[in-house]
N, C-alpha and C positions, 0 to 999 in steps of 0.2 A: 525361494527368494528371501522369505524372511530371515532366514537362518543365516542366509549370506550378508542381509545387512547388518544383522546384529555382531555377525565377525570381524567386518570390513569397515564399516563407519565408527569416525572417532568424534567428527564436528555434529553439532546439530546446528543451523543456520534456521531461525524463523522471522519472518515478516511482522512488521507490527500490523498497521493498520488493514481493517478488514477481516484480520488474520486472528489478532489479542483483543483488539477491540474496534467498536463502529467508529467509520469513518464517514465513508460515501454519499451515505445520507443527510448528513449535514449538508455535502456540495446541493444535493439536490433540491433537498429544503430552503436552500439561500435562491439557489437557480429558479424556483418553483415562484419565490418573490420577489427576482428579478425582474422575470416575464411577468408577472401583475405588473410592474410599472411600466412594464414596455410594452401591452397590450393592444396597443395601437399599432403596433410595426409588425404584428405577425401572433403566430402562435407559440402554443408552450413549443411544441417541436421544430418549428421553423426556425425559433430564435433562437432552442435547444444547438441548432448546428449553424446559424449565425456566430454564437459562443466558440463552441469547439473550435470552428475555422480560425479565429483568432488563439486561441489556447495552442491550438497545432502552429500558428506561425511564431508565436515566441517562444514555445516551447525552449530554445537550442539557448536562447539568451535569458530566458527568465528562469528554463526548471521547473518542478513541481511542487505542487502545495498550493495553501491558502491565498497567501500573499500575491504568486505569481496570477491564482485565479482571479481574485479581484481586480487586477489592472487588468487581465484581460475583459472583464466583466465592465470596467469602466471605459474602456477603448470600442467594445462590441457598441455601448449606451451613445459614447459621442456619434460614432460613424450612425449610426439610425435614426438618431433623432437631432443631431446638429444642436443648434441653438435652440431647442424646443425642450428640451432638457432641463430641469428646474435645478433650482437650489436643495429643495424640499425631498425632490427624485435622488440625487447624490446620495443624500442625507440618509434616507433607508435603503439604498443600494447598499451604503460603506455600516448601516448597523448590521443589515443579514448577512453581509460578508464576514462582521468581525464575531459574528456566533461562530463559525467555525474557528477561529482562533482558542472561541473556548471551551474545545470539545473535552468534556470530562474525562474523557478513555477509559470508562469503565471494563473492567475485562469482560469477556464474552463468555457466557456459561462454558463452564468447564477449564476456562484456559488456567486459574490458576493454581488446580486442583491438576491438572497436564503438568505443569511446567513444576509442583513439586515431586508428583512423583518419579519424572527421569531424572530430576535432581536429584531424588534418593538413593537412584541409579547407580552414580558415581561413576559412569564409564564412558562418560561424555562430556566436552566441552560446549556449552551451551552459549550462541551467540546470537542475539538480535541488527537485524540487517533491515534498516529500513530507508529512502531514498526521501528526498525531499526537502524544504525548508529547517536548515539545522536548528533554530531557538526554536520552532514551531515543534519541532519533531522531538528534541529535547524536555519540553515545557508536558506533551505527553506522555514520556515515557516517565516524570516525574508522577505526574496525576494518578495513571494508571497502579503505581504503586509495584509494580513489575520487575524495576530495572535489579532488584536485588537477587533475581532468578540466573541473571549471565554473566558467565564469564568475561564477555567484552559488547560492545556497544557501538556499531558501526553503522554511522549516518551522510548515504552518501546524493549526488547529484542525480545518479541513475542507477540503474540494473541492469548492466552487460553483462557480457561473457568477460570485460575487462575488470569490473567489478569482482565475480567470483573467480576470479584465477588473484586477483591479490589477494582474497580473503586466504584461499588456499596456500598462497606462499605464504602470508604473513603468519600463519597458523600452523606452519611446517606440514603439510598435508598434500597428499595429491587429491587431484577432484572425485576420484572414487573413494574417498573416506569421508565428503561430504552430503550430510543430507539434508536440504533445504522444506522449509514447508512453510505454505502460503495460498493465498486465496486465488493472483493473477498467475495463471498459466503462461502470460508472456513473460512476463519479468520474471516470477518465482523460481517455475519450472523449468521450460525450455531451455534456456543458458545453463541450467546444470545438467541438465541431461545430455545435452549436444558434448558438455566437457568430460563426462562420464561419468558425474555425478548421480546423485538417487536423487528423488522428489517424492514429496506428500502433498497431494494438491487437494485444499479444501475450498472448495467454491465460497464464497457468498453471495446473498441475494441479491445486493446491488452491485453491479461492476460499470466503472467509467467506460466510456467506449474506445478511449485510448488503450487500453488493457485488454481490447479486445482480441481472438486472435482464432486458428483453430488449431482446435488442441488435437491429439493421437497419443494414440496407448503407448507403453516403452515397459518391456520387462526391469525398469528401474523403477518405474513411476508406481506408485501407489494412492488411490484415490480415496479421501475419506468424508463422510456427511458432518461432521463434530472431532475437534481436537481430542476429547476424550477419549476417542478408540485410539491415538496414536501410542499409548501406551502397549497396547498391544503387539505393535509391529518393532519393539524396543528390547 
């Protein structure tokens, strides 16, 4: 199988966050000082899916990201505590939100010692694909220092199967000359897989629960602990 990707794949497709560098953590570490103000209303876990239920209803009108989490974070606050809610509560609500706005993106061991050597490659089109608030996700891909690794830079609302079938047109490509790699097996994988695409799925340690999903094997899919063995499969 390796022999066959290396003949048949022309794109390389990789996820930023989670993926290039940490994200997730920051949500939690905000969420984690959330629930200290909101202590009264429940627990870390209770209020953990008090949150979510709110994140899932706007999801469709708000999208992903920082931004979108924060109202939801300040929506979940009013409905629980009404007019008991301070000034003071807002106050460090909207500063542990706006850390995540300034997530440094440092890259993740190995990624960007990965991302020169299939550059050196030269036999591949290298794209970063990542979903989300576009200045937000912009302002990262600045930080990280990364963006001068790809050929293109596409930031979009979601990750469908609608998503990677433009990437593929747009890129003159069918889906089996794409190889996607990324953390979330819903978003990352699946959609390529199902289109005939390959996949490199590299876990990380924290995953949102929206990302949740269950995963299975696919003679396309290839599973790896560290960016740095993808060279190998190259």
């Amino acid at each position: 199988m390796m022999e066959e990707l290396r003949n048949t794949v022309k794109v390389i497709a990789f996820d930023a966050d989670d993926t290039l560098w940490e994200n997730e953590p920051l949500f939690r570490e905000a969420e984690r000082k959330w629930a200290e103000e909101m202590k009264e209303y429940g627990t870390l876990e209770s209020l953990s899916a008090e949150l979510y239920a709110t994140e899932a209803k706007n999801m469709e009108e708000l999208g992903y990201g920082a931004k979108p989490y924060l109202i939801s974070v300040l929506e979940t606050s009013v409905r629980l505590a009404g007019d008991r809610l301070t000034g003071s509560q807002v106050g460090r609500i909207l500063a542990a939100g706006r850390e995540i706005l300034q997530n440094p993106a440092t890259p993740l061991p190995g990624v960007r010692e990965a991302l020169e050597q299939i550059r050196a490659l030269g036999r591949y089109r290298m794209v970063l694909l990542t979903k989300g608030d576009l200045l937000d996700q912009e302002h990262k891909i600045a930080r990280s220092g990364l963006g001068g690794f790809f050929d293109r830079i596409m930031i979009t609302s979601g990750k469908s199967r609608a998503e990677y079938e433009r990437l593929c047109r747009e890129e003159g490509i069918t889906p089996g000359e794409l190889l996607m790699v990324g953390n979330s097996f819903k978003s990352d994988i699946a959609p390529v897989l199902e289109l005939g695409g390959w996949g490199v799925h590299i876990p990380f340690h924290v995953l949102w629960v929206h990302e949740k999903t269950e995963e299975y094997d696919h003679h396309r899919l290839f599973r790896l602990e560290k960016i740095s063995d993808l060279i190998k499969y190259l």
